[in-house]
C-alpha positions as CSV (number, residue, x, y, z in Angstrom):
1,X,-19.6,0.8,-1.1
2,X,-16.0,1.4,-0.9
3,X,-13.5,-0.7,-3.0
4,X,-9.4,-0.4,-3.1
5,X,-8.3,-1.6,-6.7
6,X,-4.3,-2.9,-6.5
7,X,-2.2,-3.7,-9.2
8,X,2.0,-4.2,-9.8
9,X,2.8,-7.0,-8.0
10,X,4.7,-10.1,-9.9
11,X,8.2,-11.6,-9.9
12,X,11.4,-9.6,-9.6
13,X,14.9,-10.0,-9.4
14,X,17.2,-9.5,-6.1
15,X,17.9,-5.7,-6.4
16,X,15.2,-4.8,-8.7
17,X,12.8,-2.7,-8.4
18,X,8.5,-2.5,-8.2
19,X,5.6,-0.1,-8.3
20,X,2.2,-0.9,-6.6
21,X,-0.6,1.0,-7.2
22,X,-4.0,1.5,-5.5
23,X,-7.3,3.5,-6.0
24,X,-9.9,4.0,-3.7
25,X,-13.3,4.0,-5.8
26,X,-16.8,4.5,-4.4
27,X,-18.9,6.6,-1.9
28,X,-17.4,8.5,0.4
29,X,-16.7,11.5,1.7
30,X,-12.8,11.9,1.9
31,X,-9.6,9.6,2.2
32,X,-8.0,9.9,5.3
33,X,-5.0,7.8,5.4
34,X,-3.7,5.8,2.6
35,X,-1.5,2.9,3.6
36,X,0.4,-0.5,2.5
37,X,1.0,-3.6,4.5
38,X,2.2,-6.7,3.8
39,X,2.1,-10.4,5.0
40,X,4.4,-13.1,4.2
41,X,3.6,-17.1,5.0
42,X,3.7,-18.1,8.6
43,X,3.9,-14.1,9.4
44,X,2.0,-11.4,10.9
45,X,0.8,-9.0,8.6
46,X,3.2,-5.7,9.1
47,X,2.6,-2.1,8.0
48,X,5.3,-1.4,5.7
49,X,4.5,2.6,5.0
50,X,1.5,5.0,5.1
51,X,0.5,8.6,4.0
52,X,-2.0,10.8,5.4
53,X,-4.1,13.3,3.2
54,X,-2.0,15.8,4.6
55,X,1.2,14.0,2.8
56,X,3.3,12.8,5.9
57,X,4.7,9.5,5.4
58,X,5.7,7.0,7.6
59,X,8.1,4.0,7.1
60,X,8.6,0.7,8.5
61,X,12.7,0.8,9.3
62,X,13.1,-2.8,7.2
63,X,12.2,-0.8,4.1
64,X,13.5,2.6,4.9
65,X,15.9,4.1,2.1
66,X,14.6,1.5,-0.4
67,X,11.0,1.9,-0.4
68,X,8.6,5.5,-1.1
69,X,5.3,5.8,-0.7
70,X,2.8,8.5,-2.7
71,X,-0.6,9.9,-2.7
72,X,-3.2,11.9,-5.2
73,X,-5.4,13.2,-3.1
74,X,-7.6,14.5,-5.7
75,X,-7.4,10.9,-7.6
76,X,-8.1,8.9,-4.6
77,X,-4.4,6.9,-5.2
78,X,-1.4,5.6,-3.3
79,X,1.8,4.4,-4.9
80,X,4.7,2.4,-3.4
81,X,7.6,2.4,-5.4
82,X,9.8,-0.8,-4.2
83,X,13.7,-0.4,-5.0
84,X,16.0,-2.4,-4.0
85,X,14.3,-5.5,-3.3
86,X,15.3,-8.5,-0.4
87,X,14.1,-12.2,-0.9
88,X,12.4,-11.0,2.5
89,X,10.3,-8.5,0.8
90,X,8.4,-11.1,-0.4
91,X,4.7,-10.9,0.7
92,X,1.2,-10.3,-0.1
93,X,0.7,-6.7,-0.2
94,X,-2.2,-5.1,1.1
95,X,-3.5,-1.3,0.4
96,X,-5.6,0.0,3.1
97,X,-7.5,3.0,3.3
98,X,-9.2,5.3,6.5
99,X,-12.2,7.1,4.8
100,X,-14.7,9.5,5.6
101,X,-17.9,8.4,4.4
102,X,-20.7,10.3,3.5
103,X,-22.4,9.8,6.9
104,X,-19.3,11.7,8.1
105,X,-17.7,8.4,10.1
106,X,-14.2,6.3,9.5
107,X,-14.2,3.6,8.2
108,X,-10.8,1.6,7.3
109,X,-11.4,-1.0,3.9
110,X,-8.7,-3.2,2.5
111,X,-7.8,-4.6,-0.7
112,X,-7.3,-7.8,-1.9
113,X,-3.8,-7.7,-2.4
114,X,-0.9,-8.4,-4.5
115,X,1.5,-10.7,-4.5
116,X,5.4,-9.9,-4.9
117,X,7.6,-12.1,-5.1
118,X,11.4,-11.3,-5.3
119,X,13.6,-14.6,-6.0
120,X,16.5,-15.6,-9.1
């Protein structure tokens, strides 16, 4: 059992700013990659920015400059700190995680998501 817990989603102004959170709890062996996506209504679910265990970030280029992504690899965590924020950045915003598990094979879980919403 492997479960992703999310949290910092909610309403915010045009120009403000958000921090999501996610923690991987369970069984397994190692996190491999730590990552955030997001799908908006009528839309395609996008990867918006990711992390490997080894700290290299990537970024989709619609939230380059405005958006940085985190990781605790000995607390099992990823953060996304949101600045800046479009009426398009609103979504449903999913953490998803590539573990190891104990039987030494990858496995990628999701979370449930979080909803942001940036409107006046």
């Amino acid at each position: 059992q492997v479960q992703l817990v999310e949290s910092g989603g909610g309403l915010v102004q045009p120009g403000g700013s958000l921090r999501l959170s996610c923690a991987a709890n369970g069984s397994f062996f190692r996190v491999d990659t730590m990552a955030w996506y997001r799908q908006a209504p009528g839309k395609e679910r996008e990867l918006v920015a990711a992390i490997t265990s080894f700290h290299t970030p990537n970024y989709a280029d619609s939230v380059k400059d405005r958006f940085t992504i985190s990781g605790d690899s000995a607390k099992n965590t990823v953060s996304l700190q949101m600045n800046s924020l479009k009426p398009e950045d609103t979504a449903a915003y999913f953490c998803n995680a590539v573990v190891l598990t104990t039987r030494f094979t990858q496995r990628a879980v999701w979370g449930r998501g979080t909803l942001v919403t940036v409107s006046s």
